[in-house]
C-alpha positions in Angstrom: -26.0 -7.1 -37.4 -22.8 -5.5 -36.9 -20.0 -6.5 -39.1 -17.2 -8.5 -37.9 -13.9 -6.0 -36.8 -11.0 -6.2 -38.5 -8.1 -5.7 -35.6 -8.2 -2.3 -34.0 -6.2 -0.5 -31.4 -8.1 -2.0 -28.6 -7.8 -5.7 -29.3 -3.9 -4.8 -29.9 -3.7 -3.6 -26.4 -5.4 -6.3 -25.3 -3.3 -8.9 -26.5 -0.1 -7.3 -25.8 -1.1 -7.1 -22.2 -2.2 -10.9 -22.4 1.1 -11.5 -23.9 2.8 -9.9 -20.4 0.4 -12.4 -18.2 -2.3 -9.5 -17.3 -5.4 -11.5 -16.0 -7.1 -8.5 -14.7 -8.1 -5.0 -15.0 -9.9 -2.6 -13.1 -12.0 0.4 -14.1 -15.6 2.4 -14.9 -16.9 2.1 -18.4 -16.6 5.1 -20.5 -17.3 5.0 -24.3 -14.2 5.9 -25.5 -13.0 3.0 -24.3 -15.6 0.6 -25.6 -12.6 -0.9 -28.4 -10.7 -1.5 -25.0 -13.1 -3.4 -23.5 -14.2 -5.6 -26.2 -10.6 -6.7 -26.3 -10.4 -7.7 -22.9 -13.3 -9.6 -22.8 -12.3 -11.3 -26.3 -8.7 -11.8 -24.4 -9.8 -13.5 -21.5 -8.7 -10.7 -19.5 -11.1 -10.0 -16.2 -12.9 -6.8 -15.5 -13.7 -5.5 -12.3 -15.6 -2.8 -12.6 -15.8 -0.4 -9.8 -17.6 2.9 -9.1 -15.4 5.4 -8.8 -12.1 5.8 -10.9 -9.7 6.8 -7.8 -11.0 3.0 -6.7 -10.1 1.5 -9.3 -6.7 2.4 -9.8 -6.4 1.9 -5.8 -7.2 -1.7 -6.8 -4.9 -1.7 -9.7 -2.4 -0.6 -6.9 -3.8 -3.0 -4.0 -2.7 -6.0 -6.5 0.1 -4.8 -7.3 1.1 -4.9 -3.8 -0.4 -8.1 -3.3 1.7 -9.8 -6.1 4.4 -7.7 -6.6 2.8 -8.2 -10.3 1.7 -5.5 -13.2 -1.6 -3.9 -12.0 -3.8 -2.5 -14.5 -6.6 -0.1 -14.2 -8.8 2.1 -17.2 -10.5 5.4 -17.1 -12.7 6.8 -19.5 -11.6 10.6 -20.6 -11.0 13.8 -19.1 -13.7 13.4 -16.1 -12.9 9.8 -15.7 -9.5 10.3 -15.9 -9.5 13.4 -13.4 -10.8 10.9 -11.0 -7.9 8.6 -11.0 -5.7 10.9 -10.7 -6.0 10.7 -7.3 -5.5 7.1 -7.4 -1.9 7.4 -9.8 -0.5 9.7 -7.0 -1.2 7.3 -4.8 0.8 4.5 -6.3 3.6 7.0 -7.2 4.1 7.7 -4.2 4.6 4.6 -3.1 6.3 3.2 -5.5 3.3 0.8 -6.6 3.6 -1.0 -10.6 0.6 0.2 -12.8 -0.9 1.1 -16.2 -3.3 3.5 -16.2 -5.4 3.3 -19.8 -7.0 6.2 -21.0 -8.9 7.7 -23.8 -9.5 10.9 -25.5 -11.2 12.6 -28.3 -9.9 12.2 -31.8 -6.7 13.3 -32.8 -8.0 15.4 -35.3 -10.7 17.6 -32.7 -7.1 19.0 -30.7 -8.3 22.3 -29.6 -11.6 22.3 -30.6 -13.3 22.3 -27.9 -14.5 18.9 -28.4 -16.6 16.7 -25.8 -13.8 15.5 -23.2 -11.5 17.3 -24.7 -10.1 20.3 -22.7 -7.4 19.1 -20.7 -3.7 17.7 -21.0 -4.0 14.1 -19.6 0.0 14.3 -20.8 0.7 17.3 -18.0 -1.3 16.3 -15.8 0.2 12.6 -15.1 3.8 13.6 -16.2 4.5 14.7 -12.1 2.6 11.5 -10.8 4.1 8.6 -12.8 7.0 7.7 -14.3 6.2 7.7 -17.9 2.9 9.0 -20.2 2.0 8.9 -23.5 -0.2 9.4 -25.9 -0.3 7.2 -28.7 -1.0 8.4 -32.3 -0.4 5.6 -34.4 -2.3 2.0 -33.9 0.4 0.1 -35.3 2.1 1.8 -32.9 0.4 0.3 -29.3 2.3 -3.5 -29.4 5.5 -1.3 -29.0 4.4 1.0 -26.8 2.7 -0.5 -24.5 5.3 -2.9 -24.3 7.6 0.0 -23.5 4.5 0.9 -20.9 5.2 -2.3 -18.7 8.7 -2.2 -18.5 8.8 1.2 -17.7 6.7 0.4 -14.8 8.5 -2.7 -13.5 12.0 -1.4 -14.3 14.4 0.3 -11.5 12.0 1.4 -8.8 8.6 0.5 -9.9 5.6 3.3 -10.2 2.9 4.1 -12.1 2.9 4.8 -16.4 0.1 6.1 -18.6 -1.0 5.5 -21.8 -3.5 7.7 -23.5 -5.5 6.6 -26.3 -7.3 8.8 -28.4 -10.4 7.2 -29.4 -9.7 6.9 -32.9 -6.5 5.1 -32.4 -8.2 2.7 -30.0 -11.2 1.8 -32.9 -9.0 2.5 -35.9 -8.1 -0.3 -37.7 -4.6 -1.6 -37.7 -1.9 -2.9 -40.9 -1.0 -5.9 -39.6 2.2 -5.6 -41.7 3.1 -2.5 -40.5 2.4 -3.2 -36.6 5.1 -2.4 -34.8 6.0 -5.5 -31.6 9.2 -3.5 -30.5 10.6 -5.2 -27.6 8.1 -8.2 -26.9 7.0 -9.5 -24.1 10.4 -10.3 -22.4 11.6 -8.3 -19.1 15.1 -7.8 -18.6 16.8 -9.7 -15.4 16.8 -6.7 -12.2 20.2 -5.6 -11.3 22.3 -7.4 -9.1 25.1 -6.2 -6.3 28.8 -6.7 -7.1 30.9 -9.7 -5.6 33.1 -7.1 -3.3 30.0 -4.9 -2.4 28.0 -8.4 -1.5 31.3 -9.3 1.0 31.2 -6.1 2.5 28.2 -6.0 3.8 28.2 -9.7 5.3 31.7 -8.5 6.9 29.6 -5.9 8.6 26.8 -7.7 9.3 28.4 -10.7 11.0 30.5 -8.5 12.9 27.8 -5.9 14.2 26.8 -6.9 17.9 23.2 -5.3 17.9 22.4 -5.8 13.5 18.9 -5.2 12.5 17.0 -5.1 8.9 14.2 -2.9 7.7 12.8 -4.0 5.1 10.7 -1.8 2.7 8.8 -1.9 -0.5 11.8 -3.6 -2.0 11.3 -6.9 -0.7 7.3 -7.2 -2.3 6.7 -10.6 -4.0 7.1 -14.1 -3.3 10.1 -14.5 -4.0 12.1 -11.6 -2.4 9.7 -13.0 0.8 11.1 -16.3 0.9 14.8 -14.6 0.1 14.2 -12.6 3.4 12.9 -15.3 5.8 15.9 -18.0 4.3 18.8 -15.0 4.9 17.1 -14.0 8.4 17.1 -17.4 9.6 20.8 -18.3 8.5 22.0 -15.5 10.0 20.0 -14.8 13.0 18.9 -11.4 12.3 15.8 -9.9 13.3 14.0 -8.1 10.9 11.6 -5.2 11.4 9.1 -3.8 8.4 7.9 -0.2 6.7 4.1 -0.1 6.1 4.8 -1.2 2.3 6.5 -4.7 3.6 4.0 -6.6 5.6 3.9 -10.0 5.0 7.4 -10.4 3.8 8.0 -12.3 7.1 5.7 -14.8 8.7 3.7 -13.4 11.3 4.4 -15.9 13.8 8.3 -16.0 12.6 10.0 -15.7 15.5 12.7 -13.4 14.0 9.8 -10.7 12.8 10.1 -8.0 14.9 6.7 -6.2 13.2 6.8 -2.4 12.7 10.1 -0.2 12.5 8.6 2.5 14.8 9.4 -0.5 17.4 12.9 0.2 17.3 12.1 3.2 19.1 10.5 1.7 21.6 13.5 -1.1 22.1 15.9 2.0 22.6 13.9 3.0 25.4 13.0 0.4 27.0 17.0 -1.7 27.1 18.8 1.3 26.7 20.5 0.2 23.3 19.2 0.2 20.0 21.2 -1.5 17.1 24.3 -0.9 16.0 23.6 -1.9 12.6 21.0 -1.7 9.8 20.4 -2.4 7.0 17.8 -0.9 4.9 16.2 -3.2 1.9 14.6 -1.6 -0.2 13.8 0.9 2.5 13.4 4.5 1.6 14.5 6.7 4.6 11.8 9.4 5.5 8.5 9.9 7.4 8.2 5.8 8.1 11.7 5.5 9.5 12.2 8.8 11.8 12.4 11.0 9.3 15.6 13.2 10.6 15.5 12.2 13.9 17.7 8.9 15.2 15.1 7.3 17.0 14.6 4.1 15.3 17.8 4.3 12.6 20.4 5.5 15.2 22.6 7.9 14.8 25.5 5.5 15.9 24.5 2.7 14.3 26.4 1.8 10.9 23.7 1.5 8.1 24.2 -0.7 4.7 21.6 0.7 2.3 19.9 -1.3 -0.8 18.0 0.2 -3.1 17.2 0.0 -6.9 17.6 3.5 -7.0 21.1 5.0 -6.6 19.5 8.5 -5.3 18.0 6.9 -2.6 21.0 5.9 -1.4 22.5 8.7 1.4 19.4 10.7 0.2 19.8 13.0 3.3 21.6 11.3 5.9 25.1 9.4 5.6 25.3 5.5 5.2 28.6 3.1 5.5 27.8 1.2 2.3 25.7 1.9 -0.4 24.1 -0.9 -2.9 22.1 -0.1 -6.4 20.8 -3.3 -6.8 17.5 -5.3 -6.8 16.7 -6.0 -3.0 15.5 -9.7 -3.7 18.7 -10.2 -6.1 21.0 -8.9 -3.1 19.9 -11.4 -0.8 20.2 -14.4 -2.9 24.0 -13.4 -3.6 24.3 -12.9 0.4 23.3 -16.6 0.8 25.0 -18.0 -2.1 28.3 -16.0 -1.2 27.9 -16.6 2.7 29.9 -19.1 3.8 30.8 -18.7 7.2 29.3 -19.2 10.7 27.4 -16.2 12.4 27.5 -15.1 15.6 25.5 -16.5 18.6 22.7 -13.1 19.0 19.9 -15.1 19.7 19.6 -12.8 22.7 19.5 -9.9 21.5 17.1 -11.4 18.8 14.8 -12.0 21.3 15.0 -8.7 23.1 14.5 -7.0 19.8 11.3 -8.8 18.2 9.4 -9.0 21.7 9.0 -5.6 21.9 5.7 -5.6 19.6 4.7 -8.2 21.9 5.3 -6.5 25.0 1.3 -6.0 26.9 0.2 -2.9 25.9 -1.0 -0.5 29.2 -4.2 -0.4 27.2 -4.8 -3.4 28.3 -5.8 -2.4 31.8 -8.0 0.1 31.0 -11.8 -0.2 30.8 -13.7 -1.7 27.8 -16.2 0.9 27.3 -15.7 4.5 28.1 -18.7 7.0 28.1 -21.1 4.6 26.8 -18.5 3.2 23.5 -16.0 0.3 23.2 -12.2 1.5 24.4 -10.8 1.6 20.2 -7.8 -0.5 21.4 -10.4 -3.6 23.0 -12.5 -3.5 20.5 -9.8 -3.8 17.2 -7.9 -6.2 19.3 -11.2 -8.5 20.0 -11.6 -8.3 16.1 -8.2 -9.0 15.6 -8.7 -11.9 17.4 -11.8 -13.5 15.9 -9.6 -13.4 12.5 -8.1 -16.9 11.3 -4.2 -17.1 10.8 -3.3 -16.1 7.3 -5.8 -13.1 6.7 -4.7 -10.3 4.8 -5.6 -7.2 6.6 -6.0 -3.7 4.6 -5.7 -0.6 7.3 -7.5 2.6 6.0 -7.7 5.2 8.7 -5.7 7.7 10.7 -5.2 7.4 14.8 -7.4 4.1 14.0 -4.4 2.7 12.1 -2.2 3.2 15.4 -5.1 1.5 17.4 -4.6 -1.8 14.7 -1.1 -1.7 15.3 -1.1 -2.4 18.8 -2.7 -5.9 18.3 -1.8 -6.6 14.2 0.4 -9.6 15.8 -2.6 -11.6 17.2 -3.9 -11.6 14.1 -0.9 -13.7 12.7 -1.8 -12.0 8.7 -0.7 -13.5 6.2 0.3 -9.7 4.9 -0.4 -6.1 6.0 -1.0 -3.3 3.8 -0.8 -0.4 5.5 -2.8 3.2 5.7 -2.1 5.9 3.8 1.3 5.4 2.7 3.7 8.7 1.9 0.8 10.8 0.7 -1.6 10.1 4.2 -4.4 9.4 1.4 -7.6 8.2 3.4 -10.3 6.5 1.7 -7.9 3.8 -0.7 -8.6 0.8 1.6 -11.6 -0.1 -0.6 -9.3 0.2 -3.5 -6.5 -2.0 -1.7 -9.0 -4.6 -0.5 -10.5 -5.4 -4.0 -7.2 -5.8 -5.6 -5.8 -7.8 -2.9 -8.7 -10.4 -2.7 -8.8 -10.4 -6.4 -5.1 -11.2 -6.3 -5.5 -13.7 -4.1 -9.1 -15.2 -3.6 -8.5 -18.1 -1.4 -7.6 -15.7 1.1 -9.9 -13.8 3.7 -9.4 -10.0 3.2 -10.6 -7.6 6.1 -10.7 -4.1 5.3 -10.2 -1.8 8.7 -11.2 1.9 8.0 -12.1 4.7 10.8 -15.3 6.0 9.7 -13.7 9.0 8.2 -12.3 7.2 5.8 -15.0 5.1 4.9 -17.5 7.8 4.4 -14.9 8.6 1.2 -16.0 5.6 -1.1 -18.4 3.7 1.1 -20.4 2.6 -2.5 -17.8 0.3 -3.3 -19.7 -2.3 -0.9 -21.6 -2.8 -3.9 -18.8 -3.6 -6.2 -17.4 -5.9 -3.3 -21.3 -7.7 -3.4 -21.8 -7.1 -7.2 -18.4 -9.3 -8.0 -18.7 -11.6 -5.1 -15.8 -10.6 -2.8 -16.3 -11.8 0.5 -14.6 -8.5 2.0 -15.2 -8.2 5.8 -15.2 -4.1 6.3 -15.3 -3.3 9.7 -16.0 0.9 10.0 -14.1 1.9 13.4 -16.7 4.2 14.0 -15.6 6.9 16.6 -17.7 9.7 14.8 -15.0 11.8 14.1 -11.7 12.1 12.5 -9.8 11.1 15.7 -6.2 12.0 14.5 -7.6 15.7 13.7 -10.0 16.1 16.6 -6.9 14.8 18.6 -3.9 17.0 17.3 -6.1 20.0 17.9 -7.2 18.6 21.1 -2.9 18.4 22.0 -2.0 21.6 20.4 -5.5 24.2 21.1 -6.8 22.3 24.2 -10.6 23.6 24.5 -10.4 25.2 21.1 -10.3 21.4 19.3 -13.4 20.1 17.2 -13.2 22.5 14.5 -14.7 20.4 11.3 -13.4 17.4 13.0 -16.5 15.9 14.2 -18.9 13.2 11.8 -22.5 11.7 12.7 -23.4 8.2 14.6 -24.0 6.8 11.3 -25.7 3.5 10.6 -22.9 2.2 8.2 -24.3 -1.4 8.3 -27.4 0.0 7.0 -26.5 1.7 4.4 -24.3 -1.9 3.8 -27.5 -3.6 2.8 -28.6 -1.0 1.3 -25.4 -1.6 -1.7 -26.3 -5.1 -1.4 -23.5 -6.2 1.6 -24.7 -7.5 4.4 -24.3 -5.4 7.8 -24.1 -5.5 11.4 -23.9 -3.2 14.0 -22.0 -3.9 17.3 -21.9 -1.9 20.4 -21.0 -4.3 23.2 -17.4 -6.5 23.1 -18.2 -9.8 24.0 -20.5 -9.1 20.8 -17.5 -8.2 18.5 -15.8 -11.7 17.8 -19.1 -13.7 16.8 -19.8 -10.7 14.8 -16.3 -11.0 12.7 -16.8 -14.9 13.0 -20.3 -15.1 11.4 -19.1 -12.5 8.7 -16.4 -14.8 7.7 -18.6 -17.9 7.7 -21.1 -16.1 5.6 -18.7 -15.7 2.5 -20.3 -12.7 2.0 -19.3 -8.7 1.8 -19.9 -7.2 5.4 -19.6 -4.4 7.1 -18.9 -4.5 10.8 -20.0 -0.9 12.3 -18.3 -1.0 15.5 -18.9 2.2 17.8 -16.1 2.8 19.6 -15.2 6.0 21.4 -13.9 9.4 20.3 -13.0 10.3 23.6 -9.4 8.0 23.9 -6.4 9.5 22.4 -3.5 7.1 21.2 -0.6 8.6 22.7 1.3 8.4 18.8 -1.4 11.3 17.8 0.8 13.9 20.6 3.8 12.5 19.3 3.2 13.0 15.6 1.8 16.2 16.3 4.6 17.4 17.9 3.8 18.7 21.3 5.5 20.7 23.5 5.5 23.0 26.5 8.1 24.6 25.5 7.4 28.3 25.6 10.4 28.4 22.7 9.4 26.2 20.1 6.8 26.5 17.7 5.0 23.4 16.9 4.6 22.2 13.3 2.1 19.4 13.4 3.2 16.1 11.9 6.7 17.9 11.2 9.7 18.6 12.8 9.1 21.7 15.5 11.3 24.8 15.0 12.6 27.5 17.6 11.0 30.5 18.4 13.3 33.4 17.3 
């Protein structure tokens, strides 16, 4: 029998994370990390195991987003590890809380050519997160990990990494010598002053045409109710980047859904706002990047963000706030005293615009023999109870969701891709979403590119008993490639672009999901509907056709007829010298 352990690195990892209110980790064993897991499971701490490394720290990442909490994920060493990195860019990116764990050989086999030894996990996470480690003394791990946490939830959140030799993690620890540093304890987030706080109401209330964005900043609960309490006070509608769906109602009538709608608004009345202001919103790709089609170049912006450098990062701003978004609004409604302006009209113009009927609409169900993309997503949309938390993993296929998100009335959004475009993290998402929140229906939409990336976590979704509804847009190709080529080479397009018919669902049942094809649209909502009732993991392989462009893939690409520009895709265009 083996003999009872005295405490070792991985229980004092364990508790410390207990000790911060971690219920659940995510990861792929490894035996280094055995010490690890023995303390979880001792800790009460759920594991989800997944099958691939990049998955699991997408989950870690997908509840994080979901809760606005700590997520935590574990990778075994070197191999395992070089898996998630992919995952750790991700949530850098984007600006997403985690802890990656991770092992490695003994401290005492550095350079010598031991088994998973041969790489710098240090070097390799130091420009993807915004802290590593490696730990070299078990009494040492209370402190650091500790350190770990706030690090990640600190300022603007991101991703940290602790490595954990495997010695440290089974070595025993002095219990009076271990080291708690800081505790458990998280400092209060930074606040706005009085005079900056009065400011910006002055220019709010006084702004004819005032809009918000709201980004990243505003995840969470509470920064959600914060938002929906200082909208309806002040009669602002408010308008969201991928990272912030779900901070408004869905059926709010002062949610106003994507930001790329302001575009659209500016065409369509002639006027845009005259105000915005950006919480938590990092200017960039999601907000027009350097052009002023949906932040004006007119239009006076009030910028709040945890981090002073994003402030005026590359274009100018009227007032500048370094504080916590959620912490701003509550001063704006304690301080507010007066009455705002009557702009329930231009309210109305504003959020109506995502609900405008989409030309689409007219156009024929099936072309060539497959569902029209936009009828079918919008029929599955639909089907969908209000509240669902929908997970969008795909390229042109994520446009195709967008026209229709609203009839879905989510309760949240997480969108595709985020900063770094990555394709194939919606397994990732959905699993840490539903475990985050498991009264709630999660449907994971993917174009079949993407799913083809990690399509064997269906069996962790059936193995743990998520009732995940996957529905594979399945266009057999990647449509935003075979597109942009199509807009910029014409006849030349389909180079590597093109995929197979694939039978998704059966290779569903095959992981232990069930699976359905569909092919015809009136069969598309009792599809989604028995999926839901069955309370089981599904995949939905809905053909749909590869021959319908969605005319944002031209736009993003850049095209032109211009005999003297040159045209970048998915960048700004430059002149022909």
């Amino acid at each position: 029998m083996p003999r009872p352990r005295s405490t070792d690195g991985g229980e004092l990892v364990a508790r410390t994370l207990k000790q911060f209110g971690v219920e659940v980790a995510f990861g792929l064993h490894g035996g280094h990390l055995d010490s690890l897991l023995v303390g979880f499971h001792r800790n009460h701490i759920r594991l989800i195991d997944t099958r691939h490394e990049a998955v699991a720290v997408n989950a870690a990442d997908g509840y994080a987003r979901s809760t606005g909490r700590l997520g935590v994920a574990f990778a075994t060493a070197a191999s395992g590890y070089s898996n998630a990195i992919a995952g750790l860019a991700t949530a850098y990116a984007d600006r997403s809380p985690l802890l990656l764990l991770t092992s490695s050989p003994p401290l005492r086999d550095a350079e010598q050519n031991a088994l998973q030894g041969s790489i710098d996990q240090i070097a390799m996470a130091n420009p993807l997160s915004k802290w590593a480690h490696r730990v070299t003394v078990v009494e040492e791990i209370p402190s650091l990990v500790s350190f770990a946490i706030r690090k990640a939830l600190a300022g603007a959140p991101g991703p940290v990494v602790l490595d954990l030799p495997i010695d440290v993690l089974f070595g025993p620890a002095d219990e009076a010598r271990i080291d708690h540093g800081g505790g458990a304890r998280m400092p209060a987030p930074p606040s706005p002053s009085p005079a900056a706080v009065r400011e910006a109401l002055g220019l709010l209330r006084n702004a004819e045409r005032p809009v918000i964005i709201a980004g990243g900043g505003v995840r969470g609960r509470a920064a959600s109710e914060l938002l929906v309490a200082f909208a309806e006070r002040s009669g602002i509608p408010v308008f969201n980047q991928q990272t912030s769906f779900g901070a408004m109602p869905a059926d709010h009538p002062l949610n106003g859904f994507a930001a790329g709608h302001l575009a659209v608004l500016q065409m369509v009345h002639g006027k845009g706002p005259d105000l915005v202001l950006l919480l938590g919103a990092r200017r960039g790709m999601f907000l027009g990047a350097r052009g002023g089609a949906i932040v004006p170049d007119s239009a006076k912006v009030v910028q709040v963000d945890i981090d002073a450098s994003e402030i005026g990062r590359f274009r100018p701003f009227d007032l500048g706030i370094t504080a916590d978004s959620a912490e701003t609004l509550r001063a704006f409604l304690d301080t507010d005293t007066e009455r705002w302006p009557e702009r329930s009209a231009w309210a109305n113009a504003a959020v109506m615009i995502h609900r405008r009927e989409r030309s689409f609409a007219n156009e024929p169900t099936v072309v060539n023999g497959r569902l029209h993309p936009f009828h079918a997503i919008r029929e599955t949309l639909r089907a969908l109870q209000p509240g669902a938390t929908l997970i969008v993993d795909g390229g042109e296929m994520g446009s195709w969701v967008g026209e229709s998100a609203h009839e879905a009335r989510p309760k949240r959004i997480i969108g595709h891709g985020g900063y770094l475009g990555f394709l194939g993290i919606g397994f990732g998402i959905a699993i840490g979403a539903q475990v985050a929140d498991p009264g709630s229906r999660v449907i994971l939409l993917m174009g079949d590119g993407a799913f083809g990336l990690h399509l064997q976590e269906l069996e962790t979704m059936a193995r743990h008993g998520l009732p995940i509804v996957t529905v594979v847009v399945n266009n057999a190709c990647w449509g935003m490639s075979i597109h942009g080529q199509e807009a910029v080479y014409g006849n030349e397009a389909g180079i590597v672009s093109r995929l197979a018919d694939s039978d998704y669902d059966i290779a569903a049942r095959g992981l232990g999901a069930a699976g359905e094809r569909v092919s015809r649209i009136e069969d598309v909502g009792p599809a989604i509907r028995r999926a839901l009732a069955s309370g089981k993991a599904t995949c939905i392989n809905l053909t749909v056709s590869g021959e319908v462009t969605h005319p944002i893939t031209p736009t993003m690409v850049g095209y032109t007829d211009d005999p003297n520009t040159i045209v970048i895709p998915y960048y700004d265009n430059v002149p022909r010298r």
